[in-house]
C-alpha positions, 0 to 999 in steps of 0.5 A, a space after each residue: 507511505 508513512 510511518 506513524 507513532 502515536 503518543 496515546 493509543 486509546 484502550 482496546 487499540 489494535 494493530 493492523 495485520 499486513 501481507 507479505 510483499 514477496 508473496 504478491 502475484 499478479 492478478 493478486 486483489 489489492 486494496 490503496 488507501 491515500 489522499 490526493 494532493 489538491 486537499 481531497 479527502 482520504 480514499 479507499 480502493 480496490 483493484 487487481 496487481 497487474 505487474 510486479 517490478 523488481 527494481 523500480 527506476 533501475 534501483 536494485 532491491 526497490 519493488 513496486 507493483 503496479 495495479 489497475 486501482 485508481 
């Protein structure tokens, strides 16, 4: 994940709208945009939440979901 700022937003420019993440369940219908690490390009996929973790790793309060997105 990253968190970007731009210096110009071109007129019009919008902002996108994300979901709740307390209010994922599973079976919940996903989408993960990302880039592979061997210089592939950007990607967009979908898939369906499989599980919920509460405490990823065993740190409390840090959430994930896993998903059968690939």
């Amino acid at each position: 994940m990253a968190l970007v700022q731009a210096a110009r937003l071109p007129a019009g420019a919008g902002a996108v709208s994300l979901g709740d993440p307390r209010a994922v369940e599973i079976g919940d219908r996903v989408a993960a945009i990302g880039h592979p690490e061997q210089g592939g390009l950007w990607t967009l996929t979908t898939g369906v939440v499989s599980t919920l973790i509460a405490d990823l790793g065993g740190v409390k309060g840090r959430a994930a979901f896993q998903t059968d997105a690939s």
